[in-house]
VOFITOR-758194 format. One line per 4 residues: number of its first residue (from 1); their letters; for each residue x, y, z of C-alpha. Coordinates in steps of 0.05 Angstrom, whole numbers. Example, Ala and Ser with C-alpha at 12.3 -4.5 7.8 and 13.67 -1.06 7.14 Angstrom:
1> as> 246,-90,156; 273,-21,143
This chain:
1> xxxx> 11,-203,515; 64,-262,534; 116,-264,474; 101,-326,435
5> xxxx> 145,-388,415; 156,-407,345; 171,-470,307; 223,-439,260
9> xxxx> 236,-369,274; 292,-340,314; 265,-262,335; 324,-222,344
13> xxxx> 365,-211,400; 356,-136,416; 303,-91,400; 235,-70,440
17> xxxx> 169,-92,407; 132,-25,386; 53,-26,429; -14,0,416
21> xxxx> -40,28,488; -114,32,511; -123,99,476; -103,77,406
25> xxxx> -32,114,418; 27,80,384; 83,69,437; 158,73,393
29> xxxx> 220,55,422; 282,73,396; 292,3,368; 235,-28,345
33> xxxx> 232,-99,324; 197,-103,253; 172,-157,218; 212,-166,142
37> xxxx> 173,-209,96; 229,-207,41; 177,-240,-10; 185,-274,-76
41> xxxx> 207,-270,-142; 240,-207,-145; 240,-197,-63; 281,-254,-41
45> xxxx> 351,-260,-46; 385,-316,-90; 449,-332,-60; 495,-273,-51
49> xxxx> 442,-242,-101; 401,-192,-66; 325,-181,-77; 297,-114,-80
53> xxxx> 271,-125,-9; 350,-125,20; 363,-66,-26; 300,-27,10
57> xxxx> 333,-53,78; 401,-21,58; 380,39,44; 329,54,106
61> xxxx> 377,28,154; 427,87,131; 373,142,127; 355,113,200
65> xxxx> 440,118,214; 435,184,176; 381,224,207; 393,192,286
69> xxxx> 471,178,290; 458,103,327; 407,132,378; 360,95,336
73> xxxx> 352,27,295; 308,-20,264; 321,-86,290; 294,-132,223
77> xxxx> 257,-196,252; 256,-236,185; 184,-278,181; 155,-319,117
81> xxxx> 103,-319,65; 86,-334,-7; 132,-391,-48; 184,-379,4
85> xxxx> 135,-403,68; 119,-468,42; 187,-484,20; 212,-474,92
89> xxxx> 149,-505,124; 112,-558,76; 171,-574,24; 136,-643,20
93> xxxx> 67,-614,-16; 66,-620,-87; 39,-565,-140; -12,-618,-163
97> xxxx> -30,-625,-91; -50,-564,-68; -127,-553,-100; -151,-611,-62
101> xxxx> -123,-576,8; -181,-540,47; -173,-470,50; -139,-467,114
105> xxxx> -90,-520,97; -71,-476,43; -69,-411,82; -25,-448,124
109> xxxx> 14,-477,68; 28,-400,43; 14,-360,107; 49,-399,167
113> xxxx> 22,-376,239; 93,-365,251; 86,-304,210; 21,-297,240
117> xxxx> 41,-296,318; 101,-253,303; 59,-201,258; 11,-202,312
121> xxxx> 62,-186,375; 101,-139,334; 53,-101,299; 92,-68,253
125> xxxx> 120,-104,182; 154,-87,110; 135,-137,62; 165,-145,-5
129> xxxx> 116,-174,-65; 89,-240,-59; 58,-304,-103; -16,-311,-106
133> xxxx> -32,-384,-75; -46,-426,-140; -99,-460,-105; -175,-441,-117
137> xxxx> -195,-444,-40; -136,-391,-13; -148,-325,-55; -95,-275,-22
141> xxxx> -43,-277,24; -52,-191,24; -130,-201,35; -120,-252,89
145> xxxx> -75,-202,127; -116,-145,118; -177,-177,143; -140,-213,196
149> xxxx> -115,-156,235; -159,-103,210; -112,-66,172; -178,-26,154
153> xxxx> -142,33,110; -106,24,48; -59,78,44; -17,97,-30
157> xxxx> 16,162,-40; 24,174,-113; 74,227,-142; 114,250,-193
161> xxxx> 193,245,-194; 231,282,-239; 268,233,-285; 210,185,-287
165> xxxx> 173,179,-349; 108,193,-347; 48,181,-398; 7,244,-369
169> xxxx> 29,317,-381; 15,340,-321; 46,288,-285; 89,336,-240
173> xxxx> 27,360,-207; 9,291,-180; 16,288,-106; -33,261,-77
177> xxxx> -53,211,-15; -106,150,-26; -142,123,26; -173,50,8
181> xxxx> -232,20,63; -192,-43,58; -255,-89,88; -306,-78,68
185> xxxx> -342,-64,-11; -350,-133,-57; -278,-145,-39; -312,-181,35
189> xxxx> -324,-242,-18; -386,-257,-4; -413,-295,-68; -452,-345,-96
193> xxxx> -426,-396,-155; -476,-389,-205; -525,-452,-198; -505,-470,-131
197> xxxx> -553,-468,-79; -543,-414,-40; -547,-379,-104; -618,-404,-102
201> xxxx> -637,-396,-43; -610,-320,-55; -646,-308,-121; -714,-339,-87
205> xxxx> -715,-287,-27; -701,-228,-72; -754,-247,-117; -802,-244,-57
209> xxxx> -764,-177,-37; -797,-150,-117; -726,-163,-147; -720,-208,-217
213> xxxx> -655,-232,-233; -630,-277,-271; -636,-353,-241; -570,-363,-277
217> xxxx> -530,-309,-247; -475,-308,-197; -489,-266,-140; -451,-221,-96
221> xxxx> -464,-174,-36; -432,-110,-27; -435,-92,48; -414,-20,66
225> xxxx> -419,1,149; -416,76,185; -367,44,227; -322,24,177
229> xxxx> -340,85,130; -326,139,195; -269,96,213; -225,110,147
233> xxxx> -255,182,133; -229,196,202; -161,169,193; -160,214,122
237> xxxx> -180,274,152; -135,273,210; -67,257,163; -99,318,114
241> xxxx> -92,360,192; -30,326,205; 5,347,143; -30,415,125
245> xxxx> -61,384,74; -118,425,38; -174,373,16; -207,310,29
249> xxxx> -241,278,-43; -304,234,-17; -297,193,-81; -356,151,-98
253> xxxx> -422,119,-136; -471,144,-96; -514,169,-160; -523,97,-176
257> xxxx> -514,51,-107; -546,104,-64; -553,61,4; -474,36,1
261> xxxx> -433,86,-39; -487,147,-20; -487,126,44; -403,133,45
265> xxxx> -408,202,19; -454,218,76; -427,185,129; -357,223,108
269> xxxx> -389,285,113; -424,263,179; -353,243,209; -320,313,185
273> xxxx> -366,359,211; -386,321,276; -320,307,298; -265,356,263
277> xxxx> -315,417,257; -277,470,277; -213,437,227; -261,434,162
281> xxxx> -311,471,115; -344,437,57; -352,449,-2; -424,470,1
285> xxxx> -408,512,53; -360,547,24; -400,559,-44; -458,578,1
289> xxxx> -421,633,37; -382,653,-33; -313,654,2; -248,633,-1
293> xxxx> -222,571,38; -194,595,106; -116,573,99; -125,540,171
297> xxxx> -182,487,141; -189,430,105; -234,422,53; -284,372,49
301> xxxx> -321,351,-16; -342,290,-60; -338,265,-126; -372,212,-171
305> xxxx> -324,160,-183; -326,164,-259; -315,241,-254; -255,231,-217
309> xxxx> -221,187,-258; -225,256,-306; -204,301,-248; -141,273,-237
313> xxxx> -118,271,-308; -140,341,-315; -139,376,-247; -91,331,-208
317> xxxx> -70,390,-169; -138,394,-135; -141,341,-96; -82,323,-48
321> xxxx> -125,261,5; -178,218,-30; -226,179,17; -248,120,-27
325> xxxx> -290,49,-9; -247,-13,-26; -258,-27,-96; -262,44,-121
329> xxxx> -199,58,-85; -162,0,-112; -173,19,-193; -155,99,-167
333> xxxx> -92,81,-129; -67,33,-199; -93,87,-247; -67,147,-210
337> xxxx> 3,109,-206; 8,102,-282; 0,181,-288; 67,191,-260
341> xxxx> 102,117,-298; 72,60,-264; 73,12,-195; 150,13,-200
345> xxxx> 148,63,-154; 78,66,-118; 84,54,-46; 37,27,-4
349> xxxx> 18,18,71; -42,-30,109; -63,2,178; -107,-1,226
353> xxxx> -108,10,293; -70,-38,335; -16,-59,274; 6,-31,207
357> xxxx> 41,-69,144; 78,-27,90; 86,-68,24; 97,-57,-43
361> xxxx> 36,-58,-95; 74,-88,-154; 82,-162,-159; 135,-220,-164
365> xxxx> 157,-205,-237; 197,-285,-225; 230,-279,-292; 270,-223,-263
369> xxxx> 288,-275,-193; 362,-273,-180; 386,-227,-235; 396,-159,-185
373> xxxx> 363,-125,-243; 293,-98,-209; 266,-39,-190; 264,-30,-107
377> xxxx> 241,36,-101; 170,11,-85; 198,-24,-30; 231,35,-13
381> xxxx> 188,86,-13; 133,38,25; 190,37,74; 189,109,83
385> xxxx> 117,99,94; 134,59,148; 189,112,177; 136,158,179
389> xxxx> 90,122,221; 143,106,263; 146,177,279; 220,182,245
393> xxxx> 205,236,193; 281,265,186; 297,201,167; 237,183,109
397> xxxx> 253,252,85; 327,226,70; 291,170,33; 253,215,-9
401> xxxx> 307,260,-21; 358,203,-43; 299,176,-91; 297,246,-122
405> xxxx> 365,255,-123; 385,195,-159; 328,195,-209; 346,270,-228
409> xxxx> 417,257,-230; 400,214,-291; 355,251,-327; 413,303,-333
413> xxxx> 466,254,-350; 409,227,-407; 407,301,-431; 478,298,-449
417> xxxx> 470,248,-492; 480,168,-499; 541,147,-453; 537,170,-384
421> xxxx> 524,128,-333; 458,120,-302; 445,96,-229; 363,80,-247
425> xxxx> 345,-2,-260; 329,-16,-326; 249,0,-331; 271,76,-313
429> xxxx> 327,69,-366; 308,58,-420; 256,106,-415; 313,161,-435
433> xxxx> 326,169,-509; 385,139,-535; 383,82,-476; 363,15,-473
437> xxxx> 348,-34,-417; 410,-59,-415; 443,10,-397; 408,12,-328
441> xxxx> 453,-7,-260; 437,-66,-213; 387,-65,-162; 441,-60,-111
445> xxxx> 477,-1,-155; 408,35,-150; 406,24,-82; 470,43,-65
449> xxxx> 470,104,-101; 404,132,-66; 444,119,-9; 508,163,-27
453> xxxx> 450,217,-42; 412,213,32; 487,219,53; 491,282,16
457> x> 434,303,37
């Protein structure tokens, strides 16, 4: 692929692009070139201010110096979406303006094909939160990205750091990996406006199909595919092999939507034993044969999605990689997240096979623009996601360790009492008894101090 030109982006001036070869095998160089969507609200910086997205930068560049000594670096290519897009790009287009743009001239508007070109040469990005388009043709810069390059598996690791507070009891035995289909499930859009007349022409053929609905209704269609299905059960199960894992949790509806949500639990099955059988028992293998799991397999089984809401509250141990279709996977990854205190610090990664974009899951929080005040460990730790995929484990394991470090380090200061200084942003301090909001360090301070930890490390 010929590099491409670019209306108002400068790439950087070293750095090797990272490749995808004809096997699906991601080709790393020492410095990569990766695309930084800094974002808005809290993401951008204001001035000297810096956004949660620089503080995230900061801090991965020194793990990277950390773990590697200069034989390796990230060379940042900054690129634009979100508020901060069409202020660089269409300045001249007015709020009032934008609902009567077609929905490409607002994709543009929000998502340049700057970005677009550079995201799609590059293939790797970190992208800080951004503004949903206020326009009703656009719906999502995240969708339109996803669906764009295929970035066919959502991918959120929730856990539990000491220091956080956390609603659930048995928060500290959350650890566990979600994988989201990302393109599939009611989230593809396909639906019909009440009274318009596709909707009619909808309702008419399932009424000669035997189905009555209501001629008033909306409708929607909820397509689910064995190749998308195999595609993200595969990409579970081999992480779950990767990283020793012991489970894979086919999470699903299946009771009620047996061709679409059924047909996911089967086709997981179908994908585990066909093509990792000598890495996997089930579960109905294993209470066939009355054993115990063999410590060099993973296990495969299923639950009904309503169930495992229940699970992980009560059993969170048990299940370490869930395999989940779009939507179920996007109320588990934001209700799994609140177990152990919320989106503050829930990572999250896009990826599919030829390109890969770790974001944060929380949003813009504007009130909070400028002030150096926000939380960036989301940014972080999606950062670290992003380490890992690079194949640079020593160094996301200095990211994880300085996150731990630093949160820890103010619990115990808390325990002595009102007074000491925390190094945790506000929403993690004042958490601790006797401490308010305003007792929590800058964004950069919490940045800086995960830092001195990695360097500890």
């Amino acid at each position: 692929m010929a590099a491409p030109t670019f209306q108002k982006l400068t790439p950087p001036t070293k750095g090797t692009r990272v490749t995808v070869d004809a096997n699906g095998t991601w080709k790393v160089p020492d410095d990569p070139i990766v695309c930084l969507l800094r974002g808005d609200g809290i993401g951008r910086d204001v001035g000297a201010v810096p956004g949660i997205t620089a503080c995230a930068v900061r801090a991965l560049d020194a793990a990277v110096e950390r773990a590697y000594k200069g034989k390796r670096k990230i060379h940042w290519f900054d690129v634009h979406a979100g508020d901060v897009a069409r202020e660089l790009y269409c300045p001249q287009v007015k709020d009032e303006q934008v609902g009567s743009l077609s929905e490409d001239e607002q994709r543009k508007l929000y998502l340049p094909d700057d970005t677009l070109r550079a995201f799609e040469y590059f293939a790797v990005g970190l992208k800080g939160p951004l503004t949903t388009p206020i326009g009703g043709g656009f719906r999502s810069i995240n969708v339109y990205l996803r669906i764009r390059f295929d970035l066919y598996a959502c991918v959120r690791p929730v856990r539990y750091f000491r220091g956080v507070e956390a609603p659930n009891k048995r928060a500290d035995k959350v650890n566990m990996v979600i994988f989201r289909e990302n393109t599939e499930d009611v989230y593809c859009g396909i639906e019909f406006k009440s009274g318009s007349d596709k909707a009619k022409k909808l309702l008419a053929l399932l009424k000669e199909m035997g189905y009555n609905v209501l001629p008033s209704s909306g409708l929607g269609i909820k397509p689910m595919s064995p190749e998308g299905t195999k595609r993200l059960v595969r990409m579970a199960l081999r992480y779950a092999i990767d990283k020793k894992l012991p489970s894979v949790t086919l999470m699903h509806k299946g009771n009620i939507m047996k061709f679409t949500e059924g047909a996911f639990k089967d086709w997981g099955y179908e994908v585990a034993v066909q093509e990792f059988r000598d890495r996997v028992v089930t579960e109905a293998e294993l209470t066939a044969a009355g054993g115990k799991k063999p410590a060099d397999k993973v296990l495969v089984n299923d639950r009904i999605a309503d169930s495992m809401f229940q699970q992980i509250q009560l059993r969170p141990d048990e299940y370490s990689v869930v395999a989940t279709p779009n939507l179920n996977g996007d109320y588990l990854s934001d209700a799994a997240a609140a177990l152990t205190g919320g989106l503050g610090l829930a990572a999250g990664a896009n990826i599919g096979d030829w390109a890969a974009m770790f974001e944060a899951t929380h949003g813009t929080a504007p009130k909070y623009t400028g002030k150096n005040a926000a939380n960036p460990g989301a940014v972080l730790l999606s950062g670290a996601l992003l380490l890992e995929h690079l194949g640079w484990t020593e160094a996301a394991r200095l990211v994880t360790r300085g996150v731990e470090a630093t949160f820890a380090e103010s619990e115990d200061t808390a325990k002595k009492g009102p007074g000491g200084k925390l190094y945790v942003t506000y929403d993690i301090a004042r958490q601790f008894a006797g401490y308010c909001a305003e007792a929590g360090a800058t964004s950069s301070e919490f940045a800086d101090r995960i830092v001195y930890h990695l360097n500890r490390a």
